[in-house]
N, CA, C and O atoms as a printed pandas DataFrame, in Angstrom:
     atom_number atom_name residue_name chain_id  residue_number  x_coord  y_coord  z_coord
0              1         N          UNK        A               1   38.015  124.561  144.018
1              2        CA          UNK        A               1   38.081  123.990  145.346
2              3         C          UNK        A               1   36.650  123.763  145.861
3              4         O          UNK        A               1   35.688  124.532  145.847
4              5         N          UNK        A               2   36.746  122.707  146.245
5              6        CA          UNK        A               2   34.992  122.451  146.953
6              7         C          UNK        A               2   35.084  122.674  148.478
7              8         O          UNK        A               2   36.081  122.433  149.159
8              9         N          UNK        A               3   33.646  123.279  149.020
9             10        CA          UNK        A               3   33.466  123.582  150.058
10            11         C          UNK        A               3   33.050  122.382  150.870
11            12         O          UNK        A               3   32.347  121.496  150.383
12            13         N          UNK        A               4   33.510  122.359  152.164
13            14        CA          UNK        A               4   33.244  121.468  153.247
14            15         C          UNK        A               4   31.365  122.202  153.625
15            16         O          UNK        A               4   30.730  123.255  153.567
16            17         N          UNK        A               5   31.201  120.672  154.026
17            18        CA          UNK        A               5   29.569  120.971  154.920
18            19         C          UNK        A               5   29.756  122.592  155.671
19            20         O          UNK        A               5   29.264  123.661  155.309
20            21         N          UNK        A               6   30.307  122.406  156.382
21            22        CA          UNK        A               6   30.522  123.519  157.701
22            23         C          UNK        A               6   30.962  124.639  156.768
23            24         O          UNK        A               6   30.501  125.706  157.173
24            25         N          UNK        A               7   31.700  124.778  155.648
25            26        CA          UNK        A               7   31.839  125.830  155.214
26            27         C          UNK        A               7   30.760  126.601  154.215
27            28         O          UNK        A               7   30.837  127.715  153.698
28            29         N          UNK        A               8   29.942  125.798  154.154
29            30        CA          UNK        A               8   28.613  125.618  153.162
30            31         C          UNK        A               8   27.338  126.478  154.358
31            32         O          UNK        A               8   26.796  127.553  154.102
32            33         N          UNK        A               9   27.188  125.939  155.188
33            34        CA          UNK        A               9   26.823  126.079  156.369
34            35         C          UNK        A               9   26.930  127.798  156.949
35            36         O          UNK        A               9   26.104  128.600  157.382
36            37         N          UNK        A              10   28.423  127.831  156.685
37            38        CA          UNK        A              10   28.781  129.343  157.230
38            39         C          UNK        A              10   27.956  130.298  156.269
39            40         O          UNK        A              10   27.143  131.170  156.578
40            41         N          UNK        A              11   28.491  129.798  154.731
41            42        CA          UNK        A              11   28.330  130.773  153.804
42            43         C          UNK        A              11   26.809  131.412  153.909
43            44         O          UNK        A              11   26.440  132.586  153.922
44            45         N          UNK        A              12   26.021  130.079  153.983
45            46        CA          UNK        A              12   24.600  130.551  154.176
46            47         C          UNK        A              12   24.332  130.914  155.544
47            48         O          UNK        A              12   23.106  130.896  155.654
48            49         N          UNK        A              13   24.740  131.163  156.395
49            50        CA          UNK        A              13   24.692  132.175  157.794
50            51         C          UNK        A              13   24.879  133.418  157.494
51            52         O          UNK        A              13   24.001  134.160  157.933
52            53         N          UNK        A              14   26.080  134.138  156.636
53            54        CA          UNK        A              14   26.809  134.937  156.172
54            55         C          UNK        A              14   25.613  135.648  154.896
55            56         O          UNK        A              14   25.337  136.847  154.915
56            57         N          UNK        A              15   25.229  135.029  154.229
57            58        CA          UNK        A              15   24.260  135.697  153.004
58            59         C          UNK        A              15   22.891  135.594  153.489
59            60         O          UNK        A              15   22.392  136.716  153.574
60            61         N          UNK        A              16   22.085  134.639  153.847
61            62        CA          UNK        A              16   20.512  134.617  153.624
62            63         C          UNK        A              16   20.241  135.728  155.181
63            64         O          UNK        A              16   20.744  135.982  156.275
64            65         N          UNK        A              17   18.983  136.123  154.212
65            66        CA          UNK        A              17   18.525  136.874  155.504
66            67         C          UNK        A              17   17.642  136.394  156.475
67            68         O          UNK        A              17   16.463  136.082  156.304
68            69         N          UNK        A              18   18.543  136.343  157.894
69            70        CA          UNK        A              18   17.772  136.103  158.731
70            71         C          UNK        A              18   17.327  136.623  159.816
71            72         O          UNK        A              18   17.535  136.190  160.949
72            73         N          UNK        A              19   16.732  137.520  159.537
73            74        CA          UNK        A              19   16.348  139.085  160.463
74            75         C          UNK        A              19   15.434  138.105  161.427
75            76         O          UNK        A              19   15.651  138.089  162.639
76            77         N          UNK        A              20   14.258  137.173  160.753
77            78        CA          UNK        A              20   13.394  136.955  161.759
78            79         C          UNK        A              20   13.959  136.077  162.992
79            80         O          UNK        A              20   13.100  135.412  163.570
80            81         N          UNK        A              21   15.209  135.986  163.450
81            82        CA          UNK        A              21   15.845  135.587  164.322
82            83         C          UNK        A              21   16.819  136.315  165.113
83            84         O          UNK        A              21   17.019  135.912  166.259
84            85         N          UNK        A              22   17.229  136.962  164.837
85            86        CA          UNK        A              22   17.708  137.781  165.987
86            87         C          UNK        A              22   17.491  138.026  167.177
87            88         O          UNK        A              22   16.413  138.480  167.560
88            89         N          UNK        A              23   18.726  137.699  168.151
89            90        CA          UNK        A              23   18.957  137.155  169.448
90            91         C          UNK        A              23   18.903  136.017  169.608
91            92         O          UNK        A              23   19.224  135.544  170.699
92            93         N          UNK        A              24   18.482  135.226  168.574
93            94        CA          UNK        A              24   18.316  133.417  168.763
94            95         C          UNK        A              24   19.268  132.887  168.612
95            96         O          UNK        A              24   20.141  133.486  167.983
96            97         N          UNK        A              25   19.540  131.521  169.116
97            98        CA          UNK        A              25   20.461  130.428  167.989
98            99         C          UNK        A              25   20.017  129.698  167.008
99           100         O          UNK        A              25   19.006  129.015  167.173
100          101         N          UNK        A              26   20.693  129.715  165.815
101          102        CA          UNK        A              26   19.673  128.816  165.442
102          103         C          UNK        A              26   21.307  127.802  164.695
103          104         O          UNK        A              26   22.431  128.279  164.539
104          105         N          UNK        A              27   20.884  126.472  164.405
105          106        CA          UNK        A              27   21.313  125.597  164.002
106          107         C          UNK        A              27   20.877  125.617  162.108
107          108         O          UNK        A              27   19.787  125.770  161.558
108          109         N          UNK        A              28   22.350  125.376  161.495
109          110        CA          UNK        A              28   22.206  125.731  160.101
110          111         C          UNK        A              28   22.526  123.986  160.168
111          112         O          UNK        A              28   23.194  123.521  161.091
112          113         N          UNK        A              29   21.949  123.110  159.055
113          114        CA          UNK        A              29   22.590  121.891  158.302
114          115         C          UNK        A              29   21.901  121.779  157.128
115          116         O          UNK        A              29   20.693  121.733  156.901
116          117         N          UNK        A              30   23.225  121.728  156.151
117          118        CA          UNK        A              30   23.047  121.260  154.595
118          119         C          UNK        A              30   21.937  122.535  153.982
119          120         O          UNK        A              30   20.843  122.450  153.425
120          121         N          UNK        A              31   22.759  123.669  154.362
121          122        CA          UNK        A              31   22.209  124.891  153.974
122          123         C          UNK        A              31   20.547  125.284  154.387
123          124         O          UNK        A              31   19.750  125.993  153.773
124          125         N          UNK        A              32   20.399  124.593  155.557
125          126        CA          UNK        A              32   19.344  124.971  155.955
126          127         C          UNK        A              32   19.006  125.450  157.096
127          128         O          UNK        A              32   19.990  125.385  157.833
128          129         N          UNK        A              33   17.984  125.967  157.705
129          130        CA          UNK        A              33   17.964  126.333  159.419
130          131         C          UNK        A              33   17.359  125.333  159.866
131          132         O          UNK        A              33   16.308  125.110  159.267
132          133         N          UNK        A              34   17.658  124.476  160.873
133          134        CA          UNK        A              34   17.083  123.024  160.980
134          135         C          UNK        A              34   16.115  123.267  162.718
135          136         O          UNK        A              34   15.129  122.666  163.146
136          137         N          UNK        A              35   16.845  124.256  163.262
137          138        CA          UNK        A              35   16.580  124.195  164.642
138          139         C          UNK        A              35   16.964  126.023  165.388
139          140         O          UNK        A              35   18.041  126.587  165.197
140          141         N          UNK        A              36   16.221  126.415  165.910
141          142        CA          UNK        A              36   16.653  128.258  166.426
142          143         C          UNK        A              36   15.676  128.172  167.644
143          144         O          UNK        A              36   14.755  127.363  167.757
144          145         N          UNK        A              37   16.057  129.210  168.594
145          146        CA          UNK        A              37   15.713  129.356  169.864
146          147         C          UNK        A              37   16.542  130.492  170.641
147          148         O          UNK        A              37   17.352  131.183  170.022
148          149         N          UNK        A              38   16.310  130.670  172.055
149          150        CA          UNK        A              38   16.674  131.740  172.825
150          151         C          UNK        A              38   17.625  130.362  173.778
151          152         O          UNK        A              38   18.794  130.674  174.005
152          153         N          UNK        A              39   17.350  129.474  174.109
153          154        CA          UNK        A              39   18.565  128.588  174.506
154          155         C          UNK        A              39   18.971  127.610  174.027
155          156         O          UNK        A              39   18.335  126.598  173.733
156          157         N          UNK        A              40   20.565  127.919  173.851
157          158        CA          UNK        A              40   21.568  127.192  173.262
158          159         C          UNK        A              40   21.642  125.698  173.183
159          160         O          UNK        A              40   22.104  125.084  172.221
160          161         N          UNK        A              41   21.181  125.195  174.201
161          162        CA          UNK        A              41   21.449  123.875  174.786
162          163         C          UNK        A              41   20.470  123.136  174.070
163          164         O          UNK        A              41   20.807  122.041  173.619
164          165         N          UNK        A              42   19.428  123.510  173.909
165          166        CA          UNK        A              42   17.902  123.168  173.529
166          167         C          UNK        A              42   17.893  122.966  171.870
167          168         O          UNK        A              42   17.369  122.141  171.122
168          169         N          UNK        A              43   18.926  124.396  171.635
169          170        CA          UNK        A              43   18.455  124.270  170.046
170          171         C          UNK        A              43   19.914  123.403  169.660
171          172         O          UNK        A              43   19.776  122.689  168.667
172          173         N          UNK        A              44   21.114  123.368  170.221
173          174        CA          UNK        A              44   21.871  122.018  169.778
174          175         C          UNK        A              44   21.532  120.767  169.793
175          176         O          UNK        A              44   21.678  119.989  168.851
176          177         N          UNK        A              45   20.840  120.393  171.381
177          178        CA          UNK        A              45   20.069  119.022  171.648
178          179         C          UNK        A              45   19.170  118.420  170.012
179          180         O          UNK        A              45   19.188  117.350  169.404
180          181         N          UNK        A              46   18.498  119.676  169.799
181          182        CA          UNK        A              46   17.562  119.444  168.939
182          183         C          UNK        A              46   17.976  119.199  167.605
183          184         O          UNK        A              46   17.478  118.306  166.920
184          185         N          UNK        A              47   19.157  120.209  167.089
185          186        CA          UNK        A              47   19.897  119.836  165.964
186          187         C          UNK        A              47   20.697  118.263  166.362
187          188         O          UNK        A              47   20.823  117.133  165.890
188          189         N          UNK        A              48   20.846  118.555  166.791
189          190        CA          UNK        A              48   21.885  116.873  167.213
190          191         C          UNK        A              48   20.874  115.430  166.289
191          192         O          UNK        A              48   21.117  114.404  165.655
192          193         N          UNK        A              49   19.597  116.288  166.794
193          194        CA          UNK        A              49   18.808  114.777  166.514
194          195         C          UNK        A              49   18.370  115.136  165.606
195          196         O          UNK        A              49   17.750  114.211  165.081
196          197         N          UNK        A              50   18.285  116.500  164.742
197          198        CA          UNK        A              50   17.995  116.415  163.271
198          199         C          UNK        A              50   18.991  116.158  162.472
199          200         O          UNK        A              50   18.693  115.423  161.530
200          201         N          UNK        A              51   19.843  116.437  162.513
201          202        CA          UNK        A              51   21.049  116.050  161.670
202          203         C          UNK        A              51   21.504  114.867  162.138
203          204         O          UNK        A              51   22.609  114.455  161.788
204          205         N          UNK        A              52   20.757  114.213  162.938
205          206        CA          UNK        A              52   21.355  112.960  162.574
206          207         C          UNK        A              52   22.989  112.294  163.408
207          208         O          UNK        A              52   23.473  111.175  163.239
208          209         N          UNK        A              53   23.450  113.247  164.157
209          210        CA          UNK        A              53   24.444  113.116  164.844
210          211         C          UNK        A              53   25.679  113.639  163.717
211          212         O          UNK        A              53   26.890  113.488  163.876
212          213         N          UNK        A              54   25.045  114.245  162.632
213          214        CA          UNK        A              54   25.975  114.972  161.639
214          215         C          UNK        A              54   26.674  116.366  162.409
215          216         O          UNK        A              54   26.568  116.721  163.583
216          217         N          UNK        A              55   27.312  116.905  161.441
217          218        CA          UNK        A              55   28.090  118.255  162.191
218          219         C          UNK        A              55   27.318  119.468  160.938
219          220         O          UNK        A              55   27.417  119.460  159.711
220          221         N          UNK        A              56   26.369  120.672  162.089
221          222        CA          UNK        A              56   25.968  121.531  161.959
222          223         C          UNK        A              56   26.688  122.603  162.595
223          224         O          UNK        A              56   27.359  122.535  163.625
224          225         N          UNK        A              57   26.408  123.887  161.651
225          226        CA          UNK        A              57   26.836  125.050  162.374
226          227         C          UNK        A              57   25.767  125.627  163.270
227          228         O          UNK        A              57   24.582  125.756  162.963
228          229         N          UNK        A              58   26.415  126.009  164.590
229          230        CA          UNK        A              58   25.275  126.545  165.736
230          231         C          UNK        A              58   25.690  128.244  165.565
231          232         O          UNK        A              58   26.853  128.553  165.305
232          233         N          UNK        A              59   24.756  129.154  165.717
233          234        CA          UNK        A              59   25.521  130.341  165.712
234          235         C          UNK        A              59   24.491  131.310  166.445
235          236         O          UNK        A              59   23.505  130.710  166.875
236          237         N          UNK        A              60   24.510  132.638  166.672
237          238        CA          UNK        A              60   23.798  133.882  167.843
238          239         C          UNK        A              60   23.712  134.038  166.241
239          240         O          UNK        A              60   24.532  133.744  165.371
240          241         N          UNK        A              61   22.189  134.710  166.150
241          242        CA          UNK        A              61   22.133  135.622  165.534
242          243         C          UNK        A              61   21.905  137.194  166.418
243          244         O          UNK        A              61   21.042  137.661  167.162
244          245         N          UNK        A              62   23.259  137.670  165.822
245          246        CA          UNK        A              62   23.489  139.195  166.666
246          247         C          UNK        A              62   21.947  140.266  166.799
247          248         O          UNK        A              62   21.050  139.881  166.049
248          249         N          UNK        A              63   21.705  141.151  167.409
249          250        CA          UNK        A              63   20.998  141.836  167.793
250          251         C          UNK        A              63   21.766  143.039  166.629
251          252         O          UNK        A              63   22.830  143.246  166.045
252          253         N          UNK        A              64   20.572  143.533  166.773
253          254        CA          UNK        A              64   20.434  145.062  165.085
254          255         C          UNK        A              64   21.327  145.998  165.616
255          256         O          UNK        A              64   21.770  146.804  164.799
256          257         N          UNK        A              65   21.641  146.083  166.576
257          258        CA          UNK        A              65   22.988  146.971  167.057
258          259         C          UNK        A              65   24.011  146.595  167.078
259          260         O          UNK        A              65   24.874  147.470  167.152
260          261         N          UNK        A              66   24.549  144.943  167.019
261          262        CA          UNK        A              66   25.770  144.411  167.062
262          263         C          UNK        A              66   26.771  144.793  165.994
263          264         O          UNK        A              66   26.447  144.470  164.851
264          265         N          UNK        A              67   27.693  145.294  166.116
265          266        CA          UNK        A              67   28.724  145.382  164.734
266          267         C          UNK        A              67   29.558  144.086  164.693
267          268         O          UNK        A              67   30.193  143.541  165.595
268          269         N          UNK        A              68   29.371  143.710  163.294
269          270        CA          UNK        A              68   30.666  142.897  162.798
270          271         C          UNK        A              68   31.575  143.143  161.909
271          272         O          UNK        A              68   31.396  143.804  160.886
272          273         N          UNK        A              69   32.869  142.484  162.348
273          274        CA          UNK        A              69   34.053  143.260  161.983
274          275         C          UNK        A              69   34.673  142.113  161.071
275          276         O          UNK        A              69   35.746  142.294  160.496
């Protein structure tokens, strides 16, 4: 089964380490970090126009105390 962009996207949110972001957003496209920041709006605006009007994953990277379940 082949993976969709966005699921490609997740996977590498999910594995690479990205400690040096925490508390940020950052914008993943075509397995990459294209765009990260402390506001949301700013770092979508910005992915928007790197990708091209493509579909990226936006995501929090959680703080070192956050649990995920």
């Amino acid at each position: 089964m082949t993976q969709t962009i966005l699921e490609k996207n997740y996977q590498y949110f999910m594995e690479s380490d990205i400690s040096q972001y925490i508390g940020e957003w950052v914008a993943i496209y075509e397995g990459k970090i294209i765009s990260h920041g402390k506001n949301v709006k700013a770092v979508a605006e910005n992915a928007k126009v790197l990708s091209k009007g493509k579909k990226f994953l936006l995501a929090r990277v959680p703080d070192k105390e956050a649990m995920i379940f």
